[in-house]
C-alpha positions in Angstrom: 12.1 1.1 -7.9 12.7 2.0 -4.3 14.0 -0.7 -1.5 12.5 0.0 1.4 15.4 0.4 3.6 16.1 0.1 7.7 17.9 -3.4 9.6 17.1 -6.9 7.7 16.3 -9.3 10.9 18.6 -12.6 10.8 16.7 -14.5 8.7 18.1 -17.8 10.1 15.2 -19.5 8.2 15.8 -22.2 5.5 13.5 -21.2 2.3 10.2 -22.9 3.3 9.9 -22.8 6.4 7.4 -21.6 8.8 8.8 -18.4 11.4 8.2 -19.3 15.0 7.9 -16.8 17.9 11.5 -17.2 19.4 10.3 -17.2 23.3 8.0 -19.9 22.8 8.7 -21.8 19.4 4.9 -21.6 18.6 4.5 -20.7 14.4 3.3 -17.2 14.1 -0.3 -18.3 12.9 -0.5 -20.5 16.2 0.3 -17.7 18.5 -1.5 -15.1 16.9 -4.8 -17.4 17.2 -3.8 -18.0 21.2 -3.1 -14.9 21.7 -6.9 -14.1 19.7 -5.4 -10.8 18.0 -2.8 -9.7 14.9 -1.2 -6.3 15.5 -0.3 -4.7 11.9 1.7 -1.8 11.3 -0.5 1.3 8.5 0.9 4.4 7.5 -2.2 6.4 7.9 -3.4 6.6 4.1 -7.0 6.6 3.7 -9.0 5.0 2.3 -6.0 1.8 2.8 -5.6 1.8 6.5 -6.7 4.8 8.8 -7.2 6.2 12.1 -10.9 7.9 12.3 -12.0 9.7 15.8 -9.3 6.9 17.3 -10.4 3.8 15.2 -8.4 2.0 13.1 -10.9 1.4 9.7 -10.1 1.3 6.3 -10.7 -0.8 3.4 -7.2 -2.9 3.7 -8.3 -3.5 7.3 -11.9 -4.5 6.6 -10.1 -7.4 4.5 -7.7 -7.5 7.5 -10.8 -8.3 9.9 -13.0 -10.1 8.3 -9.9 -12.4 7.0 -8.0 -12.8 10.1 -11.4 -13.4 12.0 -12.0 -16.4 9.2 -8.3 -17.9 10.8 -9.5 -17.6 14.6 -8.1 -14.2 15.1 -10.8 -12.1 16.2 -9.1 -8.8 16.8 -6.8 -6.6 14.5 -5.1 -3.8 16.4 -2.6 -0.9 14.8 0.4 0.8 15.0 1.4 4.0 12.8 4.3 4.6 10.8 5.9 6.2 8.4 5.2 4.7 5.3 9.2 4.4 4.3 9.5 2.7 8.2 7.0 0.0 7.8 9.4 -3.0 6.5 11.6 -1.8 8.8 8.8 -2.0 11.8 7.7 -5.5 10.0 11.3 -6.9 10.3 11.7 -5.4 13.6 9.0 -7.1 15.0 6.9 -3.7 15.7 4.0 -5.9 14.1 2.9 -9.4 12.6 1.8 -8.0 9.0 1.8 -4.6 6.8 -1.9 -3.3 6.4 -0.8 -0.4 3.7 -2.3 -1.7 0.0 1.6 -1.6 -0.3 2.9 -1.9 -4.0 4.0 -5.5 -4.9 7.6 -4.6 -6.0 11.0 -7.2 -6.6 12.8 -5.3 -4.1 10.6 -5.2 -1.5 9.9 -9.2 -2.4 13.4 -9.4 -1.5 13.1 -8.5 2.0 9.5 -9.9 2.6 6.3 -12.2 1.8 3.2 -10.3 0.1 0.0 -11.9 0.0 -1.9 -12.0 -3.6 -2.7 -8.4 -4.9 -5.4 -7.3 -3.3 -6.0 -4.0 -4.9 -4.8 -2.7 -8.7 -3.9 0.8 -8.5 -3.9 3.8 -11.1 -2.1 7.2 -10.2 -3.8 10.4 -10.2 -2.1 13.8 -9.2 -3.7 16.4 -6.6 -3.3 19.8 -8.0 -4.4 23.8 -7.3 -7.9 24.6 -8.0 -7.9 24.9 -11.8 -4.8 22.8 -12.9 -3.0 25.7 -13.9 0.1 23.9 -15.2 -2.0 21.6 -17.0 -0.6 18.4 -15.6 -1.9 15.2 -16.8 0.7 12.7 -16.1 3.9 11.6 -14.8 5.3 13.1 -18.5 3.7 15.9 -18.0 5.3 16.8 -14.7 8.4 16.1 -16.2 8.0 17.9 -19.0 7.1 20.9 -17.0 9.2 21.0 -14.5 7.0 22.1 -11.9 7.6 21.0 -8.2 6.5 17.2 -7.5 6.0 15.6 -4.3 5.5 12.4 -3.3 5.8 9.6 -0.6 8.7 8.4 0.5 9.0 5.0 -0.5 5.4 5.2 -2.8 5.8 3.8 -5.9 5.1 7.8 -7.0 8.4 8.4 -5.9 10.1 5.5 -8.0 8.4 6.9 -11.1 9.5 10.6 -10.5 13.3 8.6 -9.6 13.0 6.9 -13.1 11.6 10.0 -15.4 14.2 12.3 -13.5 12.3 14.6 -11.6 13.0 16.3 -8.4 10.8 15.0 -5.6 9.8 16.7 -2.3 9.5 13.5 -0.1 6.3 13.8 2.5 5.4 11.4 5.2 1.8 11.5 4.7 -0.8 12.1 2.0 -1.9 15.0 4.7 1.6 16.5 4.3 1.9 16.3 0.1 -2.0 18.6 0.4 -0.1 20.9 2.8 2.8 21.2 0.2 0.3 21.6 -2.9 -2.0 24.1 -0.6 0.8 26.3 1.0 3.1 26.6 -2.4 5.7 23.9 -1.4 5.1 22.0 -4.8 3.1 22.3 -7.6 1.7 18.9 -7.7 1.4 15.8 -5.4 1.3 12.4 -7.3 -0.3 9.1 -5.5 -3.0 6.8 -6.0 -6.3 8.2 -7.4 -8.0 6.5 -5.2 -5.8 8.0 -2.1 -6.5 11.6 -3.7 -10.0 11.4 -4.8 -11.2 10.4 -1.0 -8.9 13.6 -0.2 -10.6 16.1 -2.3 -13.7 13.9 -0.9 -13.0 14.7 2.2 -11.6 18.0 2.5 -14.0 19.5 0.2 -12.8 23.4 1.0 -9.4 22.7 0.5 -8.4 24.8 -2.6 -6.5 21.7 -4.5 -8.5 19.3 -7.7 -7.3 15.9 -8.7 -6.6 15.3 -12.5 -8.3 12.1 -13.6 -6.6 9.0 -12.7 -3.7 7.1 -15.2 -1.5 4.1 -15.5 1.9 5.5 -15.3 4.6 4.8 -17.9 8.1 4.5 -18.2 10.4 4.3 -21.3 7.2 3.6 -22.8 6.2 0.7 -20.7 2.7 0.8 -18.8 3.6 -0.1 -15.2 1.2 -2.5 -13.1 0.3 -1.4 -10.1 -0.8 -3.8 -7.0 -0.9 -4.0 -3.7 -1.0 -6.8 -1.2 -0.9 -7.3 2.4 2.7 -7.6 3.8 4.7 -11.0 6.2 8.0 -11.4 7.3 9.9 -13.8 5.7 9.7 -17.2 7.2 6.0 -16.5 8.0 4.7 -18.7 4.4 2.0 -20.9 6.8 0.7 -17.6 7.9 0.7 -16.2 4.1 -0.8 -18.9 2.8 -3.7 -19.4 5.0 -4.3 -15.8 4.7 -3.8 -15.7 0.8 -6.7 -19.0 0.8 -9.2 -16.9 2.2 -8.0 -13.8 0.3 -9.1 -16.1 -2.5 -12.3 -16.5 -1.7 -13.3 -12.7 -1.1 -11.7 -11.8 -4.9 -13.4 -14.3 -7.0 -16.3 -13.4 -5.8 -16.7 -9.7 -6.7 -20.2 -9.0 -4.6 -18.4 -9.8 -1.5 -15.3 -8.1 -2.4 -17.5 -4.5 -2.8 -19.3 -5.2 0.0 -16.2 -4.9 2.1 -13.7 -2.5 0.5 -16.9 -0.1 -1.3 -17.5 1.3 1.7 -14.2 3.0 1.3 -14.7 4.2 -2.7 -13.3 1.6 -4.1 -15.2 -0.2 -7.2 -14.3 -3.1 -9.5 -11.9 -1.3 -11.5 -9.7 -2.0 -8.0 -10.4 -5.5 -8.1 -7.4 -7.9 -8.7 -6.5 -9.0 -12.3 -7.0 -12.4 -11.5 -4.1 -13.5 -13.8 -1.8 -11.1 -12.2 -0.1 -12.5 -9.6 2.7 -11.8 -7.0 5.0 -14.3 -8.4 5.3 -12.0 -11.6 5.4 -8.9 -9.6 7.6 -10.0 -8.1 10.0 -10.6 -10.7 9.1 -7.6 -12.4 6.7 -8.6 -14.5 5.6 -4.7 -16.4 2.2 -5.2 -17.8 
């Protein structure tokens, strides 16, 4: 699996404890509500987090609105970023949380806090118009050996690391279509749900998407989730978001009628016995 990589921030925190802001020793949570706004960092993947005609939108950051709101926080502002910089931009300070459906992995656990998944994922790969390599899965890429790209620092890219195959790494879903459309690779893996808005989208764009799959490796189905990312230290501001987080996926109505907007359907809601503790440490399936 990947670690994100960039500068840690001192952590200076004992285990616990809550992060303050360092001018005015006020706990994250605290100064976000006084200050009536969170700012969180998105990579630009749609239907996750998104700029449309200059808005930010997106089904991670209708959670992020309608959840942040719930704590006093009326307003959710965005900054882009390469996905691969985002932990980097989170431990930098560029922004208060990750709004990215990022994959719930051990090593990113190591270097922050993710909230309870919030979406389970499948892969899917975007192809040209017929499939002519036949390409089902990650096995059948390797078998293959066409030419794969995929995100750097996706959890495609881990899989490709793992089977052995050669990767062109992209910064954006836009980029791995370019690289499918104009020859660059053969195949671009990510999320099906990623691809199929795409194809959705860009429906004269000479490219299909195979139908969507649970990767595996050495024979071991691999869980995907995703969850909204915090710096370490900030566990008051995880855990109040994580209660109301709660109360939107137990309660699969309201869940759709936030994130369906943007495609997705219950086979994305959480496994409710899944959680980020186990993903955490690595737990497969």
């Amino acid at each position: 699996m990947a670690v994100m990589m960039g500068a840690v921030v001192a952590a200076g925190f004992a285990a616990g404890c809550t992060r303050t802001d360092s001018a005015s020793d006020e706990p994250t949570l605290e100064k976000l509500q006084s200050d009536g706004k969170v700012t969180v960092g998105f990579a630009g993947e749609a239907p996750y987090s998104f700029e449309e005609n200059g808005e930010l939108t997106g089904a991670t950051v209708a959670l992020h609105r309608e959840i942040f709101g719930e704590l006093d926080v009326p307003e959710v502002e965005g900054v882009n970023a390469d996905f691969g910089a985002l932990i980097p931009g989170l431990q930098a300070g560029r922004f208060d949380v990750v709004s990215a459906g990022m994959s719930i992995l051990p090593e990113r656990c190591e270097q922050a806090l993710f909230s309870e998944p919030e979406f389970n994922y499948t892969t899917a790969l975007m192809v040209p118009t017929g499939n002519p390599a036949n390409l089902s899965d990650m096995q059948s890429i390797q078998e293959s050996g066409v030419r794969m790209a995929a995100m750097t620092g996706a959890i495609e890219s881990d899989y490709a690391r793992e089977l052995g195959i050669d990767t062109l790494e992209v910064s954006t879903p836009q980029d791995g279509m370019d690289a499918v459309v104009n020859g660059r690779a053969d195949v671009f893996a990510l999320t099906g749900i990623s691809l199929n808005w795409m194809k959705q989208n860009n429906p004269d764009v000479p490219v299909d998407v195979t139908p969507s799959f649970v990767a595996e490796i050495d024979g071991v189905p691999q869980v995907g989730a995703g969850g909204t990312v915090f710096r370490q230290g900030d566990e008051e501001l995880r855990d109040a978001y994580n209660e109301k987080l709660r109360e939107i996926t137990s309660d699969p109505e309201r869940y759709l009628e936030i994130v369906g907007p943007f495609g997705f359907t219950e086979a994305e809601l959480p496994d409710p016995n899944l959680t980020t503790a186990q993903l955490c440490e690595g737990v497969p399936s």
